[in-house]
Structure formats: structure tokens, C-alpha cells
PAZAPA-4460 file (N, C-alpha, C; in steps of 0.05 Angstrom, whole numbers, plus 32768, in hexadecimal, padded with zeros to 4 digits):
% residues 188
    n_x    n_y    n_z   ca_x   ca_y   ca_z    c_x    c_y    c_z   seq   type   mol
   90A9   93F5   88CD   909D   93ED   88E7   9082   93FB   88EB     1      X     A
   907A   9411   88E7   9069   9422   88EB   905B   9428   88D6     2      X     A
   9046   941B   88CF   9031   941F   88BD   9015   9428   88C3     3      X     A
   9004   9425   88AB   8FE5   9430   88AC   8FD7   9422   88C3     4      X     A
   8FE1   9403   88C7   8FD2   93F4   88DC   8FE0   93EC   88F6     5      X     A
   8FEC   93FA   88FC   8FFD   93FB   8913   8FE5   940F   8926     6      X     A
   8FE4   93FD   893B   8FD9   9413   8955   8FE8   941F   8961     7      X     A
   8FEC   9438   8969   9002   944C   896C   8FF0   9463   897A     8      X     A
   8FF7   9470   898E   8FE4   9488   899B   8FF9   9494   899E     9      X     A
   8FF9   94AD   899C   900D   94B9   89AC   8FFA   94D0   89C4    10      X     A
   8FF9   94D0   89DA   8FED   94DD   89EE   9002   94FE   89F2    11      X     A
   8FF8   950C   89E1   9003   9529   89E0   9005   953C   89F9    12      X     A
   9019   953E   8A03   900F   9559   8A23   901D   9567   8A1B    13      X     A
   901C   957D   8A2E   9028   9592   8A2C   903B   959F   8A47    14      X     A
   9051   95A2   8A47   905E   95AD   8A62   9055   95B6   8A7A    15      X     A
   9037   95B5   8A74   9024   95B9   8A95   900E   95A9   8A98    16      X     A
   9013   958B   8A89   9007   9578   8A8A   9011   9563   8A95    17      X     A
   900C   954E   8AA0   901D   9536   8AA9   9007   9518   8AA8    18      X     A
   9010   9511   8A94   9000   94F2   8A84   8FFD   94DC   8A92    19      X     A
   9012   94E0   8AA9   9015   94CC   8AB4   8FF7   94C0   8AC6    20      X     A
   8FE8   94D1   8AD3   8FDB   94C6   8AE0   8FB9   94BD   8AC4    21      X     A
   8FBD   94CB   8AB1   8FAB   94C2   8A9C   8FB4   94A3   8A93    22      X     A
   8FC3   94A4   8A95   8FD0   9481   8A85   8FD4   946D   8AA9    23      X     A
   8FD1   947B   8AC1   8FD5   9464   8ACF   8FB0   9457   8AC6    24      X     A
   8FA2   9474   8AD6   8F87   946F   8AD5   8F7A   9458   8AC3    25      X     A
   8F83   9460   8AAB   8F81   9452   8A8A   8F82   9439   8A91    26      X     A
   8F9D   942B   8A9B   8FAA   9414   8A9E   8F9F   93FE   8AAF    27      X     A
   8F9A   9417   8AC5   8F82   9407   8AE1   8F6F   93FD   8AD2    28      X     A
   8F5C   9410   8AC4   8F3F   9409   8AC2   8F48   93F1   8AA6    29      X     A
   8F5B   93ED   8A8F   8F6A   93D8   8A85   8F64   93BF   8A90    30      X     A
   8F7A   93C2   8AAA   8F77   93AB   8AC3   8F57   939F   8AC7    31      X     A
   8F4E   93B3   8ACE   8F33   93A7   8ADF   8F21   9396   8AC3    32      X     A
   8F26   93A4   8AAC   8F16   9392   8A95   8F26   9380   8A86    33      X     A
   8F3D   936D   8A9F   8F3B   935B   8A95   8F58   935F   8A74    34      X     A
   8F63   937C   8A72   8F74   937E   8A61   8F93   9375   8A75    35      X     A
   8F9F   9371   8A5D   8FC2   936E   8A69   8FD7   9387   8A61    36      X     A
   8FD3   93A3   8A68   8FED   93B5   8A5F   8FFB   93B2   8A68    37      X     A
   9013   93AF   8A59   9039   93B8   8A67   9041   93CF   8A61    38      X     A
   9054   93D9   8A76   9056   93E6   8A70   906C   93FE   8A88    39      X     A
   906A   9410   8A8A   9084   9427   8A91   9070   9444   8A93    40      X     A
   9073   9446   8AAF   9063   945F   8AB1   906D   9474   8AC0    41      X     A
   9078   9480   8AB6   9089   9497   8ACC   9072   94AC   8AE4    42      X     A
   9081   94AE   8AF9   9064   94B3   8B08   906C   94D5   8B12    43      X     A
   9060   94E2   8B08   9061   94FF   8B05   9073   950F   8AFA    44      X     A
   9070   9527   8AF9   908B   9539   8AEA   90A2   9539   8AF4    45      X     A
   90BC   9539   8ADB   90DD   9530   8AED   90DD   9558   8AEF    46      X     A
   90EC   9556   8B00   90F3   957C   8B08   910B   9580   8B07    47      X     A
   9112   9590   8AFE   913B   9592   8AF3   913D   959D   8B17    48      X     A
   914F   9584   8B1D   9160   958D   8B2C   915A   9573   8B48    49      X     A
   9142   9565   8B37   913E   954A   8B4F   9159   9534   8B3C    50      X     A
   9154   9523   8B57   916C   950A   8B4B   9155   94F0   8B4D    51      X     A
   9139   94F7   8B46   912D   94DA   8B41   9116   94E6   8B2D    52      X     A
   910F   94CF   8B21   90F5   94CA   8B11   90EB   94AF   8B11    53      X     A
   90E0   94B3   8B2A   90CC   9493   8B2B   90BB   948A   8B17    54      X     A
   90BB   9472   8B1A   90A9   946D   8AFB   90A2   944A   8B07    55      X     A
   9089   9446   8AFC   9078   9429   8B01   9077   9416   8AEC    56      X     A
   907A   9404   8AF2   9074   93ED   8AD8   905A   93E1   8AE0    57      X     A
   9041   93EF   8ACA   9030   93EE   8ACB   9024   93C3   8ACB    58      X     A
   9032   93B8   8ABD   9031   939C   8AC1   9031   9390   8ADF    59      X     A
   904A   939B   8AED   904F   9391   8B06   9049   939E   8B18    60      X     A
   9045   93C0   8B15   904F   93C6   8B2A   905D   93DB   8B3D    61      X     A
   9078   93C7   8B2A   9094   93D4   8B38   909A   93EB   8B33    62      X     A
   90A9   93F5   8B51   90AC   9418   8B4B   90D2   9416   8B4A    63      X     A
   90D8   9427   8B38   90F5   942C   8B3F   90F8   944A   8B31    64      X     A
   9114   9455   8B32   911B   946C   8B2A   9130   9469   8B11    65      X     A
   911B   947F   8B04   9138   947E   8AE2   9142   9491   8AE6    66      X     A
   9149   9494   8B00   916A   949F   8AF7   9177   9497   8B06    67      X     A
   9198   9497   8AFF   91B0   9492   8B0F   91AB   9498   8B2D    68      X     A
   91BE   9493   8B36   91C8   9493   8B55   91C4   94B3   8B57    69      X     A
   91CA   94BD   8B71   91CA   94E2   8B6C   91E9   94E9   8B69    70      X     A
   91FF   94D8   8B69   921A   94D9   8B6D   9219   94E4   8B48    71      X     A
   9219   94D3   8B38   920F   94D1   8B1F   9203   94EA   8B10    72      X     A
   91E5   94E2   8B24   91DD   9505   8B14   91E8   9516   8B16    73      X     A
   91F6   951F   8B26   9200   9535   8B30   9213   9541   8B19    74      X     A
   9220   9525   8B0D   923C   9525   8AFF   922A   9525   8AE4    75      X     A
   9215   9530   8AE2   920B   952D   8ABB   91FB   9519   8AB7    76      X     A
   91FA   9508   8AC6   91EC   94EB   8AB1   91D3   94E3   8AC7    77      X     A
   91C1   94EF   8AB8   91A1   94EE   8ACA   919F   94C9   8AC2    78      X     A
   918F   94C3   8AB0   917D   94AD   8AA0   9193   9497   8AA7    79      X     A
   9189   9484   8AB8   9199   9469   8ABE   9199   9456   8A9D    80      X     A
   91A3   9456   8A8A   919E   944D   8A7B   91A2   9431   8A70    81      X     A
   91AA   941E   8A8A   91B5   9405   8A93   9199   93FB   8A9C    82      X     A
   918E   9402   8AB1   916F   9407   8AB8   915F   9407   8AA1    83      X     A
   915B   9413   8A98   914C   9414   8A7E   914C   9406   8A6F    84      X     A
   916E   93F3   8A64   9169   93E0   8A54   9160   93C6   8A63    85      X     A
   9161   93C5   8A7E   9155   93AB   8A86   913B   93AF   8A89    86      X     A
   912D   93C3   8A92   9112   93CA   8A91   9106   93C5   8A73    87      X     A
   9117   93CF   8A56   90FF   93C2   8A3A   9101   93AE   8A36    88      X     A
   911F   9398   8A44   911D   9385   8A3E   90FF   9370   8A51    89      X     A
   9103   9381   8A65   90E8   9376   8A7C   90CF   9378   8A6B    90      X     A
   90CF   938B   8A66   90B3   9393   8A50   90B1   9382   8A38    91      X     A
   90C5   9380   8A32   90CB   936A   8A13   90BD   9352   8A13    92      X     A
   90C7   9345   8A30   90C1   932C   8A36   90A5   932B   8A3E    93      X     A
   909E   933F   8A4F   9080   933B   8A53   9069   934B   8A3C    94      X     A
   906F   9356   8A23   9067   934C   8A0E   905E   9334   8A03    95      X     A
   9071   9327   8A00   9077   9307   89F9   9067   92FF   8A05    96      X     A
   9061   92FB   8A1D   9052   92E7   8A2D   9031   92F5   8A26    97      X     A
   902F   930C   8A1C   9019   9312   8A11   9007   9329   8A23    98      X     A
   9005   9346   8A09   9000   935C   8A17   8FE2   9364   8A0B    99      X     A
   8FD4   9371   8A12   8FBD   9381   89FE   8FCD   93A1   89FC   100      X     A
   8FDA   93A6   8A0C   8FE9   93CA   8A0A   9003   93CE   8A11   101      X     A
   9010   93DE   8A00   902B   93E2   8A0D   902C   93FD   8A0F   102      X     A
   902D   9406   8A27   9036   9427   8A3E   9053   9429   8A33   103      X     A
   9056   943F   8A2E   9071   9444   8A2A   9072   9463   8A38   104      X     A
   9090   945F   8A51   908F   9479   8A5D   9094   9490   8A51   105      X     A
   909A   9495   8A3A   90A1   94B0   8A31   90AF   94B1   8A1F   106      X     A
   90A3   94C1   8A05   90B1   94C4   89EE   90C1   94D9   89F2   107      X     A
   90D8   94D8   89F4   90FC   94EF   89FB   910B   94ED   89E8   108      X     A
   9123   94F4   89ED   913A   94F7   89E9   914A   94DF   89DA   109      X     A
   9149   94C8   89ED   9150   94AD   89E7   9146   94A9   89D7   110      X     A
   9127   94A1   89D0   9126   948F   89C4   911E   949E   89A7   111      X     A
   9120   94BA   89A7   9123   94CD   8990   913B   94C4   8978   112      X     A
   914E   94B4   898C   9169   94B9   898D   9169   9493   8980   113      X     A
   9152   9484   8980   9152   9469   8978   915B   9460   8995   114      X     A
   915B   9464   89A2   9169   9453   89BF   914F   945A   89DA   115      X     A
   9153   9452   89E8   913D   9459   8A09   9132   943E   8A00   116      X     A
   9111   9446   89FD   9101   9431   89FA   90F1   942F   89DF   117      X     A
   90FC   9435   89C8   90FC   942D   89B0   9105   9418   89AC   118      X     A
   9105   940E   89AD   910B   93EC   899F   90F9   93E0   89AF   119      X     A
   90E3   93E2   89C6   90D5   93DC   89CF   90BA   93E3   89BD   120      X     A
   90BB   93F9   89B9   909C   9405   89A2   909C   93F1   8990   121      X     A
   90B0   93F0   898D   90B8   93DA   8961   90AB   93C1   8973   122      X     A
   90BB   93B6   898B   90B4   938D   898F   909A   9398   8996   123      X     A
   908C   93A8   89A2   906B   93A2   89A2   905F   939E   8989   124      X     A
   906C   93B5   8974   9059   93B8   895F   905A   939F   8949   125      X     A
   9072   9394   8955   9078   9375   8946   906B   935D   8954   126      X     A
   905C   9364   896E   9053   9351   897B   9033   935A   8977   127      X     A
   902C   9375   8966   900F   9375   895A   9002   9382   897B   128      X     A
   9012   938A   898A   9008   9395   89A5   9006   93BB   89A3   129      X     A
   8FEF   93BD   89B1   8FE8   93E7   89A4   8FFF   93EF   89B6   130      X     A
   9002   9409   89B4   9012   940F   89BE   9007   9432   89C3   131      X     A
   900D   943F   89DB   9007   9456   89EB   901E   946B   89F3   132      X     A
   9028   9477   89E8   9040   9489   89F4   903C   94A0   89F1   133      X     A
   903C   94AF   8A05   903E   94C9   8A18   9059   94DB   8A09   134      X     A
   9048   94F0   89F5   905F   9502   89E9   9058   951C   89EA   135      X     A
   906E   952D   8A03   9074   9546   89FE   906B   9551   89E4   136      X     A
   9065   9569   89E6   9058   957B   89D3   9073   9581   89BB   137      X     A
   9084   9590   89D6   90A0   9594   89BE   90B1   9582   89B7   138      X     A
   90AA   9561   89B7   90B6   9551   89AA   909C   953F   8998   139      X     A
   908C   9541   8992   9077   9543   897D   9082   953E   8956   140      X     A
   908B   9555   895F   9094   9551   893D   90B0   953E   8936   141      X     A
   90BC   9531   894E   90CE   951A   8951   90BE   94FD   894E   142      X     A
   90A9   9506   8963   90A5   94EC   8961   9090   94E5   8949   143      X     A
   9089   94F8   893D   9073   94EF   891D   9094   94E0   8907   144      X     A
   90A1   94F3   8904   90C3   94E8   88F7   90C9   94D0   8902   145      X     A
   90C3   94C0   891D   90D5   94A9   8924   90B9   9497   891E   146      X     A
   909F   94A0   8920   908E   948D   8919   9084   948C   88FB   147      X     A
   908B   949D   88EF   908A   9498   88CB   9068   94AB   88CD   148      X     A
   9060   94BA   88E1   9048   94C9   88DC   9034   94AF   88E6   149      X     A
   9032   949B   88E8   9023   947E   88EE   901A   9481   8909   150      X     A
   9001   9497   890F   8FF3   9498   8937   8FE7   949E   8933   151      X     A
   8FDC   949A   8945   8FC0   94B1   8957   8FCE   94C3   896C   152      X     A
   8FC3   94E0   8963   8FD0   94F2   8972   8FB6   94F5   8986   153      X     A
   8FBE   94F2   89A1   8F9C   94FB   89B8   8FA9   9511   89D3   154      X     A
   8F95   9520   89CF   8F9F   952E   89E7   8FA2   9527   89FF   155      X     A
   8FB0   9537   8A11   8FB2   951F   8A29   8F9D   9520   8A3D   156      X     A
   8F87   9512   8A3D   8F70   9513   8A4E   8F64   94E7   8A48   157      X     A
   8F5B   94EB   8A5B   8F54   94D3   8A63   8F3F   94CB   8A44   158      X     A
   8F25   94DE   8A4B   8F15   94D8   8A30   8F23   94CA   8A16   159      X     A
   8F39   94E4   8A13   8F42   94D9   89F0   8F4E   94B9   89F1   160      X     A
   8F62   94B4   8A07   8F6D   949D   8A04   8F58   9487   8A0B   161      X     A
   8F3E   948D   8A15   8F27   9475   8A19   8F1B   9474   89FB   162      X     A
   8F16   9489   89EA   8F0E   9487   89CD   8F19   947D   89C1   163      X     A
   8F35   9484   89C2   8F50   9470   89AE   8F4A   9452   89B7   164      X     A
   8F44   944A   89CE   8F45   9433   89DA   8F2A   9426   89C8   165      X     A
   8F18   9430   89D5   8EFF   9425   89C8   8F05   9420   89A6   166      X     A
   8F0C   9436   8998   8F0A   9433   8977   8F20   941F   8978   167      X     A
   8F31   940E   8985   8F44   9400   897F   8F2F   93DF   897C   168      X     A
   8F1F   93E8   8991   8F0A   93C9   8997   8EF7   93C4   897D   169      X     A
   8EEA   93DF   8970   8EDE   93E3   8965   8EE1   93D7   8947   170      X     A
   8EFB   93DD   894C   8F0F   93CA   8930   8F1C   93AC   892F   171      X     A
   8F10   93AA   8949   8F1B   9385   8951   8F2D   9388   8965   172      X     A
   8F32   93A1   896B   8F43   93A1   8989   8F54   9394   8982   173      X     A
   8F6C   939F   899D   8F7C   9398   899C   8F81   936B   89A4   174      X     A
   8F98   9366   8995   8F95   9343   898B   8F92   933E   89AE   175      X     A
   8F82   9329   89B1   8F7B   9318   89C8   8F9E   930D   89D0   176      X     A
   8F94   9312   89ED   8FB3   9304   89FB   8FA8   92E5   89F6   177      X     A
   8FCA   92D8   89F9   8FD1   92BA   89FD   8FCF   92B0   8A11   178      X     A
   8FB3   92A1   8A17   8FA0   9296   8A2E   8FB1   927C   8A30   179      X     A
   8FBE   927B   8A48   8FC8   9259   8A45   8FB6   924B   8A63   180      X     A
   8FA8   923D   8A59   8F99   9222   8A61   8FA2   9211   8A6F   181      X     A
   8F90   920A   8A80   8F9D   91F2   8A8E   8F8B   91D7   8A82   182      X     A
   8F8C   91B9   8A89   8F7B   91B1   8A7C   8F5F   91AF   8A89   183      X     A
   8F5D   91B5   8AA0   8F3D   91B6   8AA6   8F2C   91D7   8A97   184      X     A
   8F38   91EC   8A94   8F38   9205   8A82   8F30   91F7   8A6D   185      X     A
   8F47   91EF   8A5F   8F43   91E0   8A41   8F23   91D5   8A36   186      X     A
   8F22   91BD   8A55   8F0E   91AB   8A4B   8EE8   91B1   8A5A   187      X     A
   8EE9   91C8   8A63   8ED1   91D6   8A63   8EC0   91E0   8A4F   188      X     A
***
């Protein structure tokens, strides 16, 4: 899955960094030129001992919480992981209908583990769509092993991921979305 020509970033922080508002920013100014990212954006640092981690779907929007109920947390099981599978299937589909970027909230545990939102990285990279994910410092040398060494490693600052962006254009950019027409569009 993960080769020489696979677009792949991985946005590197560090435990007193938080990516999140570098990749909304990113996504906005995306938006305004006319790009299409999907995508999953968790919106600030989770803190041991809260029972939420809000997170945006940069496509739509929508805000909800990945984690369980607080009944739930309480009892061990933070990560709604029922949530999650309907959320990559959400992402899956709006792939399909045609992306220039896919946001992915966070390289962890899960999807270290082949499960979270891995199988989401693979359908973009099979749908030829770049792809952007936000990886902890001390899970780094996981995620070079689950991607076969195949990225761009950038620190987490706005600049690097506007450079990765640009050298992606530079090379033919990322494939043009699927413009569907109407017939007066068509016949102009």
C-alpha cells in the first residue's frame, strides 16, 4: 500500500504541542482555494481525567465527542469505537465522491494496532488522495513500521505543512476532484 509515490506527511509534535489548530488553519485556507479536504480533526489536547475529546469533521463541520458516555469512561473504555467506525465509513464515502486531502485525527494506539482509522489511510491512498496525519513524537517509530518508512516527516508548524502542500502541486498536485456538470456547465 505504501510506496515511493504515495503522498503521505506525517505532521510530528511533541507533548507541548497541539496540531490541531495548524491543520484546522491549513484546511480553512484549503477551503477558500477552492480545495475539497475530508477529514477528522480533534480540537485540542484530551487531559487524563476529562470524559470528552471533541473533534470536527473538517468536510462538514460536525462536532461530536470520541469518547463514550462518562458512565463508560469511568468503567475503562474512553474511545467510542462504534463512533469511529461510522465516522471512517463517513470519510470513506466522502472520498469517493472526491477529495484533494485526507485529515486524519491522530496516529495512536488503534490504528498502530491496524484498527481506529487505518483502513481509512489505505481507501485514500487507493483513491490516489494525499494524505496528512498528526503523529506524536513517541509513536514516530510506529508509525514509520505501519507506513513501510513511505512520508514526509514535517514539524508541526503551519510553514512546513504549506511547503509539503506546495511541492505536492509542484509535482502535478494532488489528482483534480470529480467536477460533475450540469448541461448548461457542460456546454459553455
Amino acid at each position: 500500500m505504501f510506496d515511493a509515490q504515495c503522498d503521505v506527511a506525517a505532521l510530528v509534535y511533541d507533548r507541548d504541542q497541539c496540531p490541531d489548530e495548524v491543520l484546522l488553519n491549513f484546511v480553512a485556507e484549503l477551503q477558500r482555494r477552492g480545495r475539497r479536504p475530508v477529514g477528522l480533526v480533534q480540537l485540542g489536547h484530551h487531559d487524563a481525567g476529562t470524559v470528552a475529546m471533541p473533534a470536527r469533521m473538517v468536510h462538514s463541520g460536525r462536532q461530536f465527542n470520541l469518547f463514550q458516555d462518562a458512565e463508560r469512561y469511568r468503567a475503562g473504555r474512553r474511545l467510542d469505537l462504534e463512533r469511529l467506525v461510522q465516522v471512517r465509513r463517513e470519510m470513506m464515502a466522502e472520498i469517493d465522491r472526491g477529495a484533494d486531502l485526507l485529515v486524519v485525527n491522530r496516529f495512536g494506539r488503534q490504528e498502530r494496532e491496524g484498527r481506529g482509522l487505518a483502513q481509512l489511510i489505505e481507501h485514500a491512498l487507493r483513491a490516489d488522495v494525499s494524505v496528512i496525519v498528526p503523529v506524536p513524537a513517541f509513536y514516530f517509530n510506529d508509525w514509520i513500521a505501519y507506513v513501510a518508512g513511505m512520508c514526509v516527516k514535517l514539524p508541526c508548524d503551519a510553514e512546513a505543512l504549506d511547503q509539503w502542500w506546495k511541492g505536492l502541486a509542484a509535482r502535478g498536485g494532488p489528482p483534480p476532484r470529480h467536477l460533475q456538470h450540469n448541461v448548461c456547465e457542460a456546454l459553455k
